[in-house]
MARKOL-303622 format. One record per atom (N, C-alpha, C): x, z negated, y negated. Coordinates in steps of 0.02 Angstrom, whole numbers, plus 50000, padded with zeros to 5 digits. Atoms other than C-alpha are relative to their C-alpha. Layout:
REM MARKOL-303622
XZY ...
***
This chain:
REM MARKOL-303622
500074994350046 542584731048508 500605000449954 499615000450035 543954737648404 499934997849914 500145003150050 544064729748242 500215007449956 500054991750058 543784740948079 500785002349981 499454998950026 545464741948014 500465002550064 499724997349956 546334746348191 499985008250009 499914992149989 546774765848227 499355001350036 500514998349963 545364766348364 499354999349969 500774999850046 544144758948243 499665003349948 500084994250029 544554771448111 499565007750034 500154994349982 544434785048234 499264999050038 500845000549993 542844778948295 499445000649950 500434999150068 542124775948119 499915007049966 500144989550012 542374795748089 499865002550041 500504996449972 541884800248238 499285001550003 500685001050004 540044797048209 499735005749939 500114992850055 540124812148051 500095006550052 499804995549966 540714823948206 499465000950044 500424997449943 539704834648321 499984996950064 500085003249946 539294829248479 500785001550048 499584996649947 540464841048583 500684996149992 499245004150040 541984833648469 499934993750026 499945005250003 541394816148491 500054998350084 499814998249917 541374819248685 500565000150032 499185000550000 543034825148668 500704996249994 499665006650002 543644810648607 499984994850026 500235005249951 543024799848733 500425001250065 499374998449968 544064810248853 500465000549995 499025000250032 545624810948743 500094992850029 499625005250013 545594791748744 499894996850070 500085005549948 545034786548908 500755004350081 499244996449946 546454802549011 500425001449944 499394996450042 547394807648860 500175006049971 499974993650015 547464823148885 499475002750023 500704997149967 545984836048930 500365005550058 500004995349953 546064847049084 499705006249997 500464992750019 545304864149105 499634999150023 500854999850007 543784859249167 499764995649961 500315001650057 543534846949033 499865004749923 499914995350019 543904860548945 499305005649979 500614998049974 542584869349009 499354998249984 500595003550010 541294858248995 499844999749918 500124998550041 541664856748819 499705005249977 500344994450021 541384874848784 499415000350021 500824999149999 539664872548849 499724994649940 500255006650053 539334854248754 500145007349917 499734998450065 539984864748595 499345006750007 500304995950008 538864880948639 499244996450001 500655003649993 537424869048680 499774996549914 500025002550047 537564860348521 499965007149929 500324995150046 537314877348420 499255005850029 500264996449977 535894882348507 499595004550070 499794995249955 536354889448660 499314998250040 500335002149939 534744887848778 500294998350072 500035000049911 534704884348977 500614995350025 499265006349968 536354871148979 499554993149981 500055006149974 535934854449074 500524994349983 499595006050004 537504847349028 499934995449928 500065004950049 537454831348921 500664994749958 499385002750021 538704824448782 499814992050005 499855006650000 539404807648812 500294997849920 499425001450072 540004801248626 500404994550010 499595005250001 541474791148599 499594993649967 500315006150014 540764771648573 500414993849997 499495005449987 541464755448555 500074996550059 499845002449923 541474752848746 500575006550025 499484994449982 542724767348748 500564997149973 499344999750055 544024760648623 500324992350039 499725007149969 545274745548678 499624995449936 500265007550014 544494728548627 500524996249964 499785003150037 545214717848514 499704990250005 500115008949993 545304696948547 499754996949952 500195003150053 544634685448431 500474996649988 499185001250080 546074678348275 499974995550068 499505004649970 547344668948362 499904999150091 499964999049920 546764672748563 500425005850018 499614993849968 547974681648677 499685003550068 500074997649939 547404691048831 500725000750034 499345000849942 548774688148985 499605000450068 500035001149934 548634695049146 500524993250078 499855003049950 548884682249298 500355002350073 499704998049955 548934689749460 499475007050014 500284993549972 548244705549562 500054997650071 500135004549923 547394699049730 499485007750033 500674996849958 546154706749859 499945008249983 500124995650009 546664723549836 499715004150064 500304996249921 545604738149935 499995007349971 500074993150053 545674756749922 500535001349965 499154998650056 547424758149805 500425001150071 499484995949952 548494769749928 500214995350055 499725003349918 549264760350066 500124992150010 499985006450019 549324743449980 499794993750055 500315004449938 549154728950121 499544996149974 500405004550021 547654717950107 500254993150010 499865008349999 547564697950073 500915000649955 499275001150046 549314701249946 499654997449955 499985002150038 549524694349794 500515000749961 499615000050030 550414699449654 500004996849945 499865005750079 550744685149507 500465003449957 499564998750088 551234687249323 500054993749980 499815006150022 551994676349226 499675000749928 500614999950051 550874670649082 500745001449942 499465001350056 552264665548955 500785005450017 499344998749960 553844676248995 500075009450029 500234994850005 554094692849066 500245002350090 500104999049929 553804697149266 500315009150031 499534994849982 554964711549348 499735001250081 500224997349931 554244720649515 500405004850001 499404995349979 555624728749615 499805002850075 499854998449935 555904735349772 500145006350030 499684993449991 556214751049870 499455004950009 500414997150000 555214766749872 499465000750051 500175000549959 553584765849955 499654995250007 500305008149979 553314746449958 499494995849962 500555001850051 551834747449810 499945000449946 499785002150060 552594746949645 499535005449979 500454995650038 551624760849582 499185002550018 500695001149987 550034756049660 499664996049969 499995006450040 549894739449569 500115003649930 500084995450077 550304750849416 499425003149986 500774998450016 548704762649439 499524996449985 500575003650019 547934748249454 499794996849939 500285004650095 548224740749284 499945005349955 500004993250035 548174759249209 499355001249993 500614998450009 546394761149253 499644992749986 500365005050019 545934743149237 499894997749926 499905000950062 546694740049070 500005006249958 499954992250027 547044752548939 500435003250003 499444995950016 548344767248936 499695005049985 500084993250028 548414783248862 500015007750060 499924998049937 548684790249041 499854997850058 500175005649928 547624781649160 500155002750082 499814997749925 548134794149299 499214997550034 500305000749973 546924791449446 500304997150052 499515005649937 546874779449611 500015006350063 499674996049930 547504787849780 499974994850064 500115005549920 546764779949927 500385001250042 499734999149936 547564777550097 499945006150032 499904994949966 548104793950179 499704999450050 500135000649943 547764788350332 499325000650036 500615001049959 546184784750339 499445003349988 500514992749993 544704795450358 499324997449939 500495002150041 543484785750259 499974993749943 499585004350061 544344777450110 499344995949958 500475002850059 543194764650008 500394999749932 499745000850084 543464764349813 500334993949984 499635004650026 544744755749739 499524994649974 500315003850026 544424738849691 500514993650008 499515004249996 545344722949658 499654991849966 500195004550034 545164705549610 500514998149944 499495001150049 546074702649432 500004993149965 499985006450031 546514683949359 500485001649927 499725001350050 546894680849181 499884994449957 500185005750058 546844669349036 499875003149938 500324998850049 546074671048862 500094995049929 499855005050039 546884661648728 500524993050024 499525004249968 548084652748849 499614997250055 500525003949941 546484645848949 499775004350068 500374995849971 546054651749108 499255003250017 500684997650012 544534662149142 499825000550070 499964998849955 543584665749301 500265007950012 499484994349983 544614680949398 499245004650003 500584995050000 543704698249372 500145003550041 500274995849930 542954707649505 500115007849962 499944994550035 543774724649444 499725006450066 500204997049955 542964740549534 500205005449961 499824994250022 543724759449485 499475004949960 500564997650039 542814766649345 500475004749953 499564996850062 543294779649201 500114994349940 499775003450045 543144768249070 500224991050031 499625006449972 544334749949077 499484992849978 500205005049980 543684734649131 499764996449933 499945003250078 542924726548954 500534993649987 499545005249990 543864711348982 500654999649980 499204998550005 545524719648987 500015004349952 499794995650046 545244732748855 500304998649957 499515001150041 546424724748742 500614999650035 499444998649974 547714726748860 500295005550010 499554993949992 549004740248837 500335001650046 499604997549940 549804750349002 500505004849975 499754993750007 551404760248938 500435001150067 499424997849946 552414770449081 500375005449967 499594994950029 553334786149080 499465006649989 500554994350010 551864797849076 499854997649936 500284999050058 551194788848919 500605000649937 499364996750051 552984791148826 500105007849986 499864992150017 552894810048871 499745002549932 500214998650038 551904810648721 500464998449932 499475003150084 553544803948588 500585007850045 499404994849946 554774814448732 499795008850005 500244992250007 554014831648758 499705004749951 500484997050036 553054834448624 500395001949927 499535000450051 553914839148467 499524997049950 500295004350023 553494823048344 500524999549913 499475001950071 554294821748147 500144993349992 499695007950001 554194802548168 500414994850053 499615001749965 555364791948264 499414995850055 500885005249943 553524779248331 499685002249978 500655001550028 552124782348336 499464998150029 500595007249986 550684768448362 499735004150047 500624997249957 549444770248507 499515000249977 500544995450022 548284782348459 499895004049932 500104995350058 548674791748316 500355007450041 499914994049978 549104806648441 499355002050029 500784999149971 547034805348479 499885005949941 500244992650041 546894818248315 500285004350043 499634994849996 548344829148369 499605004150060 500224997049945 547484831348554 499275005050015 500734995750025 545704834848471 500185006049981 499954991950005 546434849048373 500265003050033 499634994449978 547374855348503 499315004250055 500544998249961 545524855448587 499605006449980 500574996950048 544554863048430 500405006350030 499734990949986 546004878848471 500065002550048 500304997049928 545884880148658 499075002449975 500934996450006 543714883748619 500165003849954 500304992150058 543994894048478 500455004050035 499944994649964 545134903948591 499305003950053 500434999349932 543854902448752 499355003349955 500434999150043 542464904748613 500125008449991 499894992550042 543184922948534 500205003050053 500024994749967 543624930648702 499305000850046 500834999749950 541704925448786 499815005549940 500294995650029 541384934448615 500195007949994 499984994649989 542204950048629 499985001650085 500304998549944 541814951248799 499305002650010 500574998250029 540004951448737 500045006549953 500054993950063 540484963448601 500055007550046 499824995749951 541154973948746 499685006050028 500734998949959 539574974648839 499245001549955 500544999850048 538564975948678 499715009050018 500134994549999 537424991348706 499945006349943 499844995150061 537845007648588 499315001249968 500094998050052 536205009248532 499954992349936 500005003750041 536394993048436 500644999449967 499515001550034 538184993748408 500015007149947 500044993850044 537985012048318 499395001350016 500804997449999 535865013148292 500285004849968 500034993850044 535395028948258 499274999849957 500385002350010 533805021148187 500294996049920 499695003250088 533745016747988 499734993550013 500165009050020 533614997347953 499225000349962 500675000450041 532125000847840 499275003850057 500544997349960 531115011247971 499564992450058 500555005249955 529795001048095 500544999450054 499815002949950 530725002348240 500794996449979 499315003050027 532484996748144 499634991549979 500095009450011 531634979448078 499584996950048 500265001349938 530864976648255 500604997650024 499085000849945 532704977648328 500404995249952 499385002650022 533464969848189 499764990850025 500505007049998 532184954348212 499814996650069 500164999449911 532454955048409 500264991850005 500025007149960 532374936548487 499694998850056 500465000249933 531944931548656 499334999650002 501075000549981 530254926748612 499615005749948 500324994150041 530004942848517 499275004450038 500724997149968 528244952048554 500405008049999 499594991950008 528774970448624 499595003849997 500434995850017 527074976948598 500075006249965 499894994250047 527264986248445 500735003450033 499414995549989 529054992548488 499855004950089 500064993749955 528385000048650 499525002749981 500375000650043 527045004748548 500145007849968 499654994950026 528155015548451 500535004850046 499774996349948 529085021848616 499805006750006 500444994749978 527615032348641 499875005749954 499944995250051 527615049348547 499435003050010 500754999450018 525805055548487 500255008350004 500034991849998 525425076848502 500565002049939 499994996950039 525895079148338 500544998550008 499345002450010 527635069548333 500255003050060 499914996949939 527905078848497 500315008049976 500034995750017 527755093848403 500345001349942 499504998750073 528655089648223 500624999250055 499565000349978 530025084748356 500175007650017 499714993149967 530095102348439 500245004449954 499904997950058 530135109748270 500815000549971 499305001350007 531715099848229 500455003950043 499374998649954 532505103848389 500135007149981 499874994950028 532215120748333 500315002549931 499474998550064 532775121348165 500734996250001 499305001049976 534385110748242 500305003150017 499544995949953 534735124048347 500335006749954 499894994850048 534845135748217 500904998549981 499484999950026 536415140848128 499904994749952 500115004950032 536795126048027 499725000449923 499974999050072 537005130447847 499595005849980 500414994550015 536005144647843 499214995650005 500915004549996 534395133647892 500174994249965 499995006550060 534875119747778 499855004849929 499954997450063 534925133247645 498925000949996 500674999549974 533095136847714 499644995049971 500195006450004 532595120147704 499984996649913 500175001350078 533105117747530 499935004449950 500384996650065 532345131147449 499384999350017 500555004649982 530755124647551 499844993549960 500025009250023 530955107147493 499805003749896 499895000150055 531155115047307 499155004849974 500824999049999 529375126047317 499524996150005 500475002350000 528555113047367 499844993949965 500015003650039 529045103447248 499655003249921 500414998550050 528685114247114 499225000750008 500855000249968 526995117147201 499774991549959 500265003450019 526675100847192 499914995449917 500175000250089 527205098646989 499645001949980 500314997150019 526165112846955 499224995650023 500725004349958 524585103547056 499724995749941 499955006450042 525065087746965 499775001349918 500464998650072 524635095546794 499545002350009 500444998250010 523425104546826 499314992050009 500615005549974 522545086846916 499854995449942 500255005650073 523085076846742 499635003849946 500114997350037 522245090946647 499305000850011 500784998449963 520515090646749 499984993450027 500405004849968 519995073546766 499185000349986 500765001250034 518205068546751 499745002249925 500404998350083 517855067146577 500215006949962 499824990750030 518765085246537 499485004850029 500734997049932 517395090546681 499615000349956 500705000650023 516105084646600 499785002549924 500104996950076 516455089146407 499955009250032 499964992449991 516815107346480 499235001750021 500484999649975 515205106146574 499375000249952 500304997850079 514215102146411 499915005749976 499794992450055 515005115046309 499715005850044 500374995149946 514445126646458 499305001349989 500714998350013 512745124146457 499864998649943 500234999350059 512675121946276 499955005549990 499884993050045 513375138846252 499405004850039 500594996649951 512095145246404 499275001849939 500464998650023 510745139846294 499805002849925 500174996050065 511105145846124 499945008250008 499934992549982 511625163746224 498935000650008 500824996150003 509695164146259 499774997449951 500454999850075 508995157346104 500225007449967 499574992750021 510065173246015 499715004550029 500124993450008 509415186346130 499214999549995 500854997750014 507505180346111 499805000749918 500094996650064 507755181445943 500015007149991 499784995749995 508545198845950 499575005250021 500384995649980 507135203146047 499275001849972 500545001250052 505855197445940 500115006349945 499864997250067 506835206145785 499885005850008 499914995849998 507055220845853 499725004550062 500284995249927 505865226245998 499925005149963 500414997049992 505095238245925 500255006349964 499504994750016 506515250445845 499915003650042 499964991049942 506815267545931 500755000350022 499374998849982 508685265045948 500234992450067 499915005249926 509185255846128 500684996949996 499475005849985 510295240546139 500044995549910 500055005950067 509995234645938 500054992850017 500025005949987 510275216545948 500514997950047 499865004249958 511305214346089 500725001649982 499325000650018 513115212646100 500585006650009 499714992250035 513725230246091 499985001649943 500004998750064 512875232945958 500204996249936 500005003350053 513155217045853 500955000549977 499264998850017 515195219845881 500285007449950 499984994150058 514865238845796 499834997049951 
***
């Protein structure tokens, strides 16, 4: 495991605040280097999956401390020995043996063709590099088995038993403290434009992430206007108010939305059948001349309804009922008055005495 203070252990110790898709990403930065376009790819799903996205199967791998190069315990060295029993690595003859020199420093030559960069893949994917490349079986043969090799080393100067290495993405635990540089993993000081003269293995593991985060937010903003594209007009210009029923139906639309009510409201009743035809008719009209229509309509029936409105606060109940009183109060004094009247004055010779002709003379 990389120790805390090492670059890989940093960038592991922050990866664990990062999203999945990111921490994925970095598992492929450090184990090829660089990402491809279908890692690429895959991301933009891990990344759409991770906000949401239903119906994606694919699953993030996070960067872990079986991803990062290994670190020896104080004062042990890891030293490769030899490279035996290779099978599977391109054209490589079986029963060889290639020895290293523990102490010292071991030079493989020869002319093109005769292995040298087979014995390289092999310690590229066994150990660590920043460019593990991939193995390339025998041309020849129709049914290539997977690379695989037997690897001898020592561990503090002592030997160990030789490991049974078999072709995997991530490097052999054993060897993960062993560094592979070639000329592919320099392209990254050489091609790349860098402000520092070195720089350590693995502080170009940020640079490759963000160059990831801005490939998806490209791939991201043209899936989205592509969508925007295809967006249907009546949602990109409703002609439907936000406050009406069928506007906070649509605005509130989710797959598992109930479409009851909104077909519901599809359906147009006699009458709305009929305020519609209305419209179409007063649409068809000259414009401004039937708007003028309309709002001296709108303004009658408004006064209408002011006039209503007082009269309704001026006649509630209890104005009813005092009036109603006073009514038949006045009923019954009008006949007390004329049986008096008639009493007083039956029996005069002049016609209507008493009554209200006469009492106004």
């Amino acid at each position: 495991m990389a120790t805390t203070g090492s670059v890989f252990g940093i960038i592991l110790q922050w990866s664990l605040t990062r999203p999945h898709w990111q921490r994925d990403a970095l598992r492929r930065i450090v184990a090829h280097g660089t990402l491809d376009a279908d890692d690429l790819g895959e991301l933009v799903l891990l990344c759409k999956k991770g906000c949401g996205s239903p119906g994606l199967a694919i699953v993030a791998v996070p960067l872990s401390a079986e991803h990062v190069p290994g670190a020896a315990a104080a004062g042990e060295t890891v030293a490769l020995t030899a490279i035996s029993d290779v099978v599977g690595v391109n054209k490589l003859a079986p029963g060889q043996e290639l020895p290293f020199q523990v102490d010292g420093i071991t030079v493989v030559y020869g002319d093109n063709g005769v292995g040298k960069s087979g014995y390289a893949r092999i310690l590229k994917r066994a150990c660590r590099s920043r460019f593990p490349g991939r193995i390339l079986p025998n041309a020849f043969e129709t049914a290539a088995a997977a690379g695989s090799a037997t690897i001898g080393c020592t561990v503090g100067g002592s030997p160990v038993p030789a490991l049974c290495w078999t072709d995997a993405v991530s490097p052999h635990p054993a060897l993960a403290s062993i560094s592979v540089f070639d000329r592919e993993c320099g392209a990254v000081h050489v091609r790349e434009t860098n402000e520092v003269a070195f720089r350590p293995f693995g502080l170009d593991i940020p640079d490759e992430l963000a160059g990831a985060c801005q490939s998806l937010r490209t791939a991201l903003s043209a899936e989205q206007a592509t969508l925007e594209r295809s967006r249907d007009e009546a949602f990109a210009k409703p002609a439907f108010g936000a406050a009406t029923g069928t506007g906070r139906l649509l605005g509130a639309l989710a797959p598992d939305t109930d479409l009851g009510p909104l077909e519901h409201l599809a359906v147009l009743s006699d009458d709305e059948r009929s305020r519609l035809r209305r419209l179409d008719a007063d649409l068809a009209r000259e414009p401004v001349r039937a708007s003028a229509e309309q709002r001296e309509l709108a303004k009658s029936l408004r006064r209408l309804a002011e006039d209503v409105g007082k009269v309704m606060s001026a006649t509630d109940d209890a104005t009813l009922g005092r009036l109603a009183t006073l009514a038949g109060e006045a009923r019954a004094q009008r006949a007390a008055a004329t049986l008096a009247a008639e009493r007083a004055f039956g029996g005069t010779a002049l016609r209507g005495v008493g009554e209200a002709t006469w009492r106004a003379l």
